[in-house]
C-alpha positions as CSV (number, residue, x, y, z in Angstrom):
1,X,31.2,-18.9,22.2
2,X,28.2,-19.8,23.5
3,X,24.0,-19.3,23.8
4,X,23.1,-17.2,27.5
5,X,20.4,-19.8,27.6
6,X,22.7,-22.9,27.7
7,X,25.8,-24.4,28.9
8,X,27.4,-25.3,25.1
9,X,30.3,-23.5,24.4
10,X,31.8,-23.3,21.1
11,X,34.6,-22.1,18.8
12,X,33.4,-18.5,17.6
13,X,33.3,-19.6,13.6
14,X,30.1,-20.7,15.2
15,X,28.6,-18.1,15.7
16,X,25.9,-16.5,13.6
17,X,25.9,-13.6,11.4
18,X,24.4,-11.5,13.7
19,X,26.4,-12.3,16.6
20,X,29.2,-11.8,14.8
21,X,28.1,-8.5,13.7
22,X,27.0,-7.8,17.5
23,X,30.3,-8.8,18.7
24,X,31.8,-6.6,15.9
25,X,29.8,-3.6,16.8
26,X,30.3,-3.7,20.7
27,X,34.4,-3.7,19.8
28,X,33.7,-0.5,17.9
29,X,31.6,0.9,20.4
30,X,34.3,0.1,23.1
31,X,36.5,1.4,21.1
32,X,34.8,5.3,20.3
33,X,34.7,5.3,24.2
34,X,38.3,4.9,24.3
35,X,39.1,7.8,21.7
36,X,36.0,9.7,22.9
37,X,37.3,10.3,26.1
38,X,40.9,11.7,24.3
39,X,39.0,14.2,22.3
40,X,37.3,17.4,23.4
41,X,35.6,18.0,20.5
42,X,34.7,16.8,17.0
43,X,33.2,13.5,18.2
44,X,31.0,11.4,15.6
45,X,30.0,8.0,15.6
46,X,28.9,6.5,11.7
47,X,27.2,3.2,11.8
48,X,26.0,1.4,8.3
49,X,23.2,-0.3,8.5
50,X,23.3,-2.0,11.9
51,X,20.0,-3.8,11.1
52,X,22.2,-6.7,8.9
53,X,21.0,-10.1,10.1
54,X,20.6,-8.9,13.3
55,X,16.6,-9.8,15.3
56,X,14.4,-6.8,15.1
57,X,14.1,-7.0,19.0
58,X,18.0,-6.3,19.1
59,X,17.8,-3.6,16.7
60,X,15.9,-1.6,18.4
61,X,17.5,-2.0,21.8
62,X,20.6,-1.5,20.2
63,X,19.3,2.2,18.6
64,X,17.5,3.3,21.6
65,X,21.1,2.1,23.9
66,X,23.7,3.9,22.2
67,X,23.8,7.5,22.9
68,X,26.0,10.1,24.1
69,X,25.6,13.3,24.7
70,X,29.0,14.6,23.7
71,X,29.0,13.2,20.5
72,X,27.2,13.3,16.7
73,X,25.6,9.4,15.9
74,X,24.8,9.2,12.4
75,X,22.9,5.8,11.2
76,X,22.4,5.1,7.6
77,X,19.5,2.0,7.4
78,X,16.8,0.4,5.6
79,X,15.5,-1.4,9.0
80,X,12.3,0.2,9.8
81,X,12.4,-1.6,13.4
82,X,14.7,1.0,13.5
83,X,13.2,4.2,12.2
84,X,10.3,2.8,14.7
85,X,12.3,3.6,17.9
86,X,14.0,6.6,16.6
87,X,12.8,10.4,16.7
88,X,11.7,11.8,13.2
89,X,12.9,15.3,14.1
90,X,16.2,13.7,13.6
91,X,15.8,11.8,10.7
92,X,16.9,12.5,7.4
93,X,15.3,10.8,4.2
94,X,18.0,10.6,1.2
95,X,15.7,10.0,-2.5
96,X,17.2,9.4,-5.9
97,X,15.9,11.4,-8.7
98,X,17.9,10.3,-12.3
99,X,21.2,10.8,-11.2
100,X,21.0,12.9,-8.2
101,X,19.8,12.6,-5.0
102,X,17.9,14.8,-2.7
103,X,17.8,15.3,1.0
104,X,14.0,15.5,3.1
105,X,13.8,16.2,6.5
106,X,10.2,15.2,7.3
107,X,9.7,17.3,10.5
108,X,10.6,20.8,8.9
109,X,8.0,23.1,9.5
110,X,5.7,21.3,11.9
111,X,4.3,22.2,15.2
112,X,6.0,20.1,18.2
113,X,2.4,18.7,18.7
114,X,2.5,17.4,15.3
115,X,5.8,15.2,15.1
116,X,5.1,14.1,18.9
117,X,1.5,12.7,17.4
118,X,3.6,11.5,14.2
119,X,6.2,9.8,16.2
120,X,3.5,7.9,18.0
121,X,1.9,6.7,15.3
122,X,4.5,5.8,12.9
123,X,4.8,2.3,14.7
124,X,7.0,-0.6,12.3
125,X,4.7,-1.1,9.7
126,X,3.7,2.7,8.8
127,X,7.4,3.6,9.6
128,X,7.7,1.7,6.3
129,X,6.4,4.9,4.3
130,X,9.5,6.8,5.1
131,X,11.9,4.4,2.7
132,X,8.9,4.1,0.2
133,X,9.7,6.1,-3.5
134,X,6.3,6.5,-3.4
135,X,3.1,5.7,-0.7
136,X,-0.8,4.6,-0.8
137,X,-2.3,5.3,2.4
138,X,-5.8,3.2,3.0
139,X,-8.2,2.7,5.7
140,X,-8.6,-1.0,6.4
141,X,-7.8,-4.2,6.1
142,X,-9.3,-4.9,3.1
143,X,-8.1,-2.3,1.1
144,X,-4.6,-3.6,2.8
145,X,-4.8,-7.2,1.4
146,X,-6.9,-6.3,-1.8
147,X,-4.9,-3.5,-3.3
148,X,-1.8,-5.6,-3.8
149,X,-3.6,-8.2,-5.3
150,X,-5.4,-6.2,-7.7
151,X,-2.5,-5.0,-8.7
152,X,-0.4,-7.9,-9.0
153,X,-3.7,-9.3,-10.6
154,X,-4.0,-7.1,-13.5
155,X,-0.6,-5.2,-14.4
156,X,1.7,-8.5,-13.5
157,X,3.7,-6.5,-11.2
158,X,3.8,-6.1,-7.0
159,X,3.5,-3.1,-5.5
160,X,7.0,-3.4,-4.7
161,X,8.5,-3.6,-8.7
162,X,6.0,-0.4,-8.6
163,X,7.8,1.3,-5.5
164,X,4.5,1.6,-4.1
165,X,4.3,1.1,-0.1
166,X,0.3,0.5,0.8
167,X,0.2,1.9,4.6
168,X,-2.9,0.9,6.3
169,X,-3.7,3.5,8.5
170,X,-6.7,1.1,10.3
171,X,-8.6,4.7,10.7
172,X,-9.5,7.8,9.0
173,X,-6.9,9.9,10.2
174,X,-5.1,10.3,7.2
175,X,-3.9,13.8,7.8
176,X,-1.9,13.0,11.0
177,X,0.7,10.8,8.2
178,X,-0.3,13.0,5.2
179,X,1.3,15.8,6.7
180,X,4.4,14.3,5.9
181,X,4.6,14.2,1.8
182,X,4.7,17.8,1.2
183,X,7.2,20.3,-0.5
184,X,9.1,21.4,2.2
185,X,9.6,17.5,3.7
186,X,9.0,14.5,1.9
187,X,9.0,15.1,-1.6
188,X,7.0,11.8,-2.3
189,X,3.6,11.0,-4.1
190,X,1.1,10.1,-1.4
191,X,-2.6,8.4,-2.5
192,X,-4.9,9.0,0.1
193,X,-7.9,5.9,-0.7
194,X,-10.7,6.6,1.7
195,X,-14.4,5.8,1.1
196,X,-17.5,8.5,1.1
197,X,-19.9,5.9,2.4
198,X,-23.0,7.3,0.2
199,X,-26.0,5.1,1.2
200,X,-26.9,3.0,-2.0
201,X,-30.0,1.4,-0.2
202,X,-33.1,2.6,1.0
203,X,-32.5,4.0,4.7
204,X,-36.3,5.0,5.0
205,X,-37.3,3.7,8.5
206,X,-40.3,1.4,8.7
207,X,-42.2,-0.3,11.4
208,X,-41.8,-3.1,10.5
209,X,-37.8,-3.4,10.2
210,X,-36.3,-6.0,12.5
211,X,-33.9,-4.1,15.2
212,X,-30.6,-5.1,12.8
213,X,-31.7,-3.3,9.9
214,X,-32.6,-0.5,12.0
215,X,-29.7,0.1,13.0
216,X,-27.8,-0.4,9.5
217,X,-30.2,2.2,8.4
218,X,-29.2,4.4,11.0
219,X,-25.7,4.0,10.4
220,X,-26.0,4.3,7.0
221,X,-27.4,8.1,7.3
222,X,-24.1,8.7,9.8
223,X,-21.8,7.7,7.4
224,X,-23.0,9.2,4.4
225,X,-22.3,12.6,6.3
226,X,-19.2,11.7,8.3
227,X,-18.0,10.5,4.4
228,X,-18.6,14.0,2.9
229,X,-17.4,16.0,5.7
230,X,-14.7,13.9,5.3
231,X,-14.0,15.0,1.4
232,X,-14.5,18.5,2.0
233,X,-12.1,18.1,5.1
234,X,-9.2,16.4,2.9
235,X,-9.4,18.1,0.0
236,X,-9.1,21.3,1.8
237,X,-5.7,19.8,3.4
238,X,-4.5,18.6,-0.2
239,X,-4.9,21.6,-2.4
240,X,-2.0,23.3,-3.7
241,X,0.2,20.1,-2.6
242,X,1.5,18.4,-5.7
243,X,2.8,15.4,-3.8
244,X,-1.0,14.7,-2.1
245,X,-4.1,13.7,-3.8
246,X,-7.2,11.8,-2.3
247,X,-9.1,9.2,-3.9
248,X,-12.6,8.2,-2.9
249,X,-14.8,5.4,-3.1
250,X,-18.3,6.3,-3.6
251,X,-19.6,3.8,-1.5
252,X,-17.3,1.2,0.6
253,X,-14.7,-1.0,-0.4
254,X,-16.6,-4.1,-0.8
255,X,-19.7,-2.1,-2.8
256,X,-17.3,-0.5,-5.1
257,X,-15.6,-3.3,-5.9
258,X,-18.9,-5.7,-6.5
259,X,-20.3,-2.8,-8.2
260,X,-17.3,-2.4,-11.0
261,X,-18.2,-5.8,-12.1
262,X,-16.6,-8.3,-9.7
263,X,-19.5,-10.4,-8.5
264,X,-18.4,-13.4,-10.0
265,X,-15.4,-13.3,-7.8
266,X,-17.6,-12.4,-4.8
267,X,-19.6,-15.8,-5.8
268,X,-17.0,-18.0,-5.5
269,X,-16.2,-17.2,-2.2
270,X,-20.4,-17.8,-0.8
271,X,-19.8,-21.6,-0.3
272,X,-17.0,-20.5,2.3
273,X,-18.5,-18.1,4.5
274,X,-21.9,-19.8,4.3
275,X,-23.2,-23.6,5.1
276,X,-27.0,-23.3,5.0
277,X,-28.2,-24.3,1.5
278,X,-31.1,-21.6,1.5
279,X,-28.5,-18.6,2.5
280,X,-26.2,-20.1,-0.4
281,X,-28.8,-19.6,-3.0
282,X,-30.3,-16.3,-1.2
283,X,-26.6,-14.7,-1.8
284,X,-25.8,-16.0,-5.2
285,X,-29.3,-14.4,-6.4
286,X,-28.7,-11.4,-4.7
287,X,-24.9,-11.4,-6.3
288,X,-26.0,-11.8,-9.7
289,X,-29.2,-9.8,-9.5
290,X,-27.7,-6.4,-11.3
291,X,-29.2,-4.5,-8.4
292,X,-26.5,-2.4,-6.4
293,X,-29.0,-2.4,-3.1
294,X,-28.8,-6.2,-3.5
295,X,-25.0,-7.0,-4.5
296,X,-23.8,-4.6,-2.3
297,X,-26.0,-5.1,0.9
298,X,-25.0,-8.9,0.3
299,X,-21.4,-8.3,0.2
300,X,-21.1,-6.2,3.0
301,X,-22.7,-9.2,5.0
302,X,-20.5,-11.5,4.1
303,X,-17.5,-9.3,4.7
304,X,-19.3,-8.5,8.8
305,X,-20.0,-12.1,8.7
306,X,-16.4,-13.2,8.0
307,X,-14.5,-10.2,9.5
308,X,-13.4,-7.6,6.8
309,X,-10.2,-9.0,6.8
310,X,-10.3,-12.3,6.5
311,X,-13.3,-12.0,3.9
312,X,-10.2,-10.1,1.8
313,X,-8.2,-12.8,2.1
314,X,-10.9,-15.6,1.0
315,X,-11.6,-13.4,-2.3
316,X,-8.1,-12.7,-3.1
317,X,-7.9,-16.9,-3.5
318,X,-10.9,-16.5,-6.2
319,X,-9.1,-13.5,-8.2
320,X,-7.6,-14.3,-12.0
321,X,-6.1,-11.3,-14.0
322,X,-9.7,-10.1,-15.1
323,X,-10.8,-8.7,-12.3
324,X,-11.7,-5.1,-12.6
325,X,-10.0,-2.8,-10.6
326,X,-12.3,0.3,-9.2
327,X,-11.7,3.3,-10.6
328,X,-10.5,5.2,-7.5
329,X,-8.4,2.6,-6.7
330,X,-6.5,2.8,-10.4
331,X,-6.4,6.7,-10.1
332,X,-4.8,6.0,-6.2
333,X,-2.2,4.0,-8.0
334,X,-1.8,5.9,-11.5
335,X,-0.9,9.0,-9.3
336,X,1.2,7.5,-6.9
337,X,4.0,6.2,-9.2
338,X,4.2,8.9,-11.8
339,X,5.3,8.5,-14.8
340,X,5.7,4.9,-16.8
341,X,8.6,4.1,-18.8
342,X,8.5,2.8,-22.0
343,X,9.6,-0.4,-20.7
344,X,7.7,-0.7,-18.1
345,X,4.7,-0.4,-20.3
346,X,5.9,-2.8,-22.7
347,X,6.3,-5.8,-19.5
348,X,2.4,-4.9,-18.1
349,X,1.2,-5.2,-21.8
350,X,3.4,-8.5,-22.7
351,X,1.6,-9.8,-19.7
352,X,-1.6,-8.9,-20.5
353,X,-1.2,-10.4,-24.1
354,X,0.3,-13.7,-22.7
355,X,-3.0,-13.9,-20.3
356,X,-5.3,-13.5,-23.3
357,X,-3.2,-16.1,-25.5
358,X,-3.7,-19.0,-22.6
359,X,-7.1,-18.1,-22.5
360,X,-8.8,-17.2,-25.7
361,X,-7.0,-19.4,-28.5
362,X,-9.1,-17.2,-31.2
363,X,-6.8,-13.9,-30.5
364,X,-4.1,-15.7,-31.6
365,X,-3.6,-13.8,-35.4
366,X,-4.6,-10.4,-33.6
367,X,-2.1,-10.9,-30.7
368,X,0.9,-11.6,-33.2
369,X,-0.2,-8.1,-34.8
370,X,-0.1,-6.7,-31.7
371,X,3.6,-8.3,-30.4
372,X,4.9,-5.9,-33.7
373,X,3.2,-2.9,-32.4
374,X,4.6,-3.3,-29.2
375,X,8.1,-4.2,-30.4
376,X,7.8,-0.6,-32.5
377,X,6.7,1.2,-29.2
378,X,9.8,-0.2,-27.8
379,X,12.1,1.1,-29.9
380,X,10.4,4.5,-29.8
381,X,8.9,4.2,-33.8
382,X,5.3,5.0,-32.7
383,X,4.4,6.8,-28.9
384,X,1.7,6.0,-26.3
385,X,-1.1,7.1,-28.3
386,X,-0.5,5.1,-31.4
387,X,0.1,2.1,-28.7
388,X,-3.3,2.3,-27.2
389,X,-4.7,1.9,-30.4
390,X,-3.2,-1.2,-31.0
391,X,-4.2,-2.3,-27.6
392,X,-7.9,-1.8,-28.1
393,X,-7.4,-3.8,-31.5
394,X,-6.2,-6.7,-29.8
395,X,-7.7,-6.9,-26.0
396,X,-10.8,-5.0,-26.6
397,X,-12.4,-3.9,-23.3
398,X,-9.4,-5.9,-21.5
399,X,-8.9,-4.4,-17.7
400,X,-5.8,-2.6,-19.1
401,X,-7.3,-0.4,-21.1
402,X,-8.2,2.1,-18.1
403,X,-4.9,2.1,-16.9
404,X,-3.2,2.4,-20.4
405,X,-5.5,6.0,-20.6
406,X,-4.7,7.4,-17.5
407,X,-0.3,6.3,-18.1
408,X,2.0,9.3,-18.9
């Protein structure tokens, strides 16, 4: 055996896993043609995941090749290379529940116009939603980076332990994706997290504004109105769809997220996106000045200034486990994964106490009160309510206590 490229030839215990399982599947293949063309009828062709350490390219050359048009092809996979490349009117989406298993077919019901727009959009990444137990759609790169990091920040779990997928959908068309989650396809909690852009400065225009913050003005006033026909628009589409909800910011992003108390974050990151020594010190005022018009106009500069996307990934570096997540942002979240298990609790709140014990060396006698609490939630003596107690006994206004509320 050998590489096409070269002139090496080999013995085939060489070879890699994937061209072993290539050269495995093109027997089989070979094989099916042989019986295929013995049998009139009844011809079906199972392949398990064919994705197994086999290149993406290959993948999906190898789903879009194989076809036949006298025979059933049935593909169970987790490779969303795959699911890229293949038709969603023909895919079926198998989801445990306890200890049975149900069957979506996320097509059913939809105009032809719909999954053709569908199929186009969900590329490898968003194609990712259709293996997800449950599914955060957001709007930018930001949110993208951010919300995972919050999340990992302040619950000491990924989104992954969650079963959380966060889809950017790098627009506002939610709806062409949301359509999906619904009762008669995927039965699936989807988050939508989308901003309302309400102006938070003064957009008053004034002679004397130089041509930059004329135009912010003027966009300003745009947004604000695209953001609410936006709401009325989505909530519209949601109602009376259990598995939807929509989540807004009431600003942006970046002012939401300075405004729920973060700017101490944001100030860590000023000596990175700026050199001058006056602009320093301009941004750090503005920052801690308590005044939304200020902190927020400040942080949206540094985000333009830096890209909104890479400014995410400068203040994810600056981020400890008391940062405070915005409150449409925990709601997104809260809904998309249900209900919490007992256990589950009990890890996000061992966490928590094992970040206040490194940090705080006075909560010591308090936390040891609390470990017993928590042991007695675990074994079902007390319930949730009796737990929260204890938690606001021993990490008073800690950045669990939201999240502990809104848990079922």
């Amino acid at each position: 055996m050998g590489e096409s490229e070269g002139g090496y030839e080999g013995a085939i215990h060489e070879l890699s896993l994937g061209g072993a399982n290539l050269i495995y599947l093109t027997l089989k293949l070979l094989e099916f043609k042989y019986q295929r063309e013995k049998l009139s009828i009844a011809n079906f062709l199972l392949i398990e995941e064919p994705e197994a350490h086999i290149h993406n390219h290959i993948q999906k050359t190898l789903f879009d090749r194989i076809a036949y048009s006298d025979a059933q092809i049935i593909y169970t996979t987790h490779s969303t290379q795959i699911s890229e490349v293949s038709n969603v009117s023909n895919v079926n989406i198998l989801g445990r529940h306890s200890s049975f298993c149900e069957a979506y077919q996320p097509a059913t019901g939809l105009e032809t116009s719909q999954v053709v727009s569908i199929q186009r959009y969900l590329d490898a990444v968003r194609s990712n939603l259709l293996f997800a137990k449950s599914v955060v759609l957001v709007e930018g790169d930001a949110e993208e980076i951010l919300v995972p990091v919050l999340i990992k920040k302040v619950l000491g779990l990924s989104v992954d332990e969650l079963g959380i997928s966060v889809i950017n959908i790098r627009s506002t068309g939610f709806k062409n994706v949301a359509v999906l989650f619904h009762g008669m396809r995927i039965r699936k909690r989807c988050g939508i997290v989308t901003d309302l852009d309400t102006i938070f400065f003064d957009v008053s225009p004034q002679p004397s504004d130089p041509d930059a913050l004329a135009a912010r003005k003027r966009r300003a006033i745009g947004s604000q109105k695209a953001g609410a026909d936006r709401k009325t628009d989505l909530d519209a589409f949601a109602a009376g769809n259990p598995w939807l909800a929509t989540f807004y910011a009431t600003h942006t992003f970046e002012v939401d997220f300075v405004a729920a108390g973060n700017q101490e974050a944001i100030v860590r990151t000023v000596n990175r996106v700026y050199k001058a020594a006056p602009t320093i010190a301009q941004s750090i005022d503005a920052l801690r000045s308590g005044q939304l018009h200020k902190m927020g106009l400040r942080t949206l500069m540094m985000a333009e200034q830096e890209g909104k996307g890479w400014f995410a990934i400068l203040l994810a570096d600056e981020l400890d486990h008391q940062v405070v997540i915005p409150a449409y942002i925990r709601q997104a979240i809260l809904f998309a994964h249900g209900h919490f298990s007992r256990p589950l609790i009990a890890r996000i709140l061992q966490y928590r106490a094992a970040c206040l014990f490194h940090t705080d060396s006075s909560a010591h006698a308090r936390l040891a009160i609390f470990e017993t609490e928590l042991g007695r939630f675990q074994q079902e003596e007390i319930d949730l309510p009796e737990l929260r107690a204890a938690v606001a006994l021993a990490l008073p206004g800690d950045a669990i206590v939201p999240f502990l509320e809104g848990m079922a």
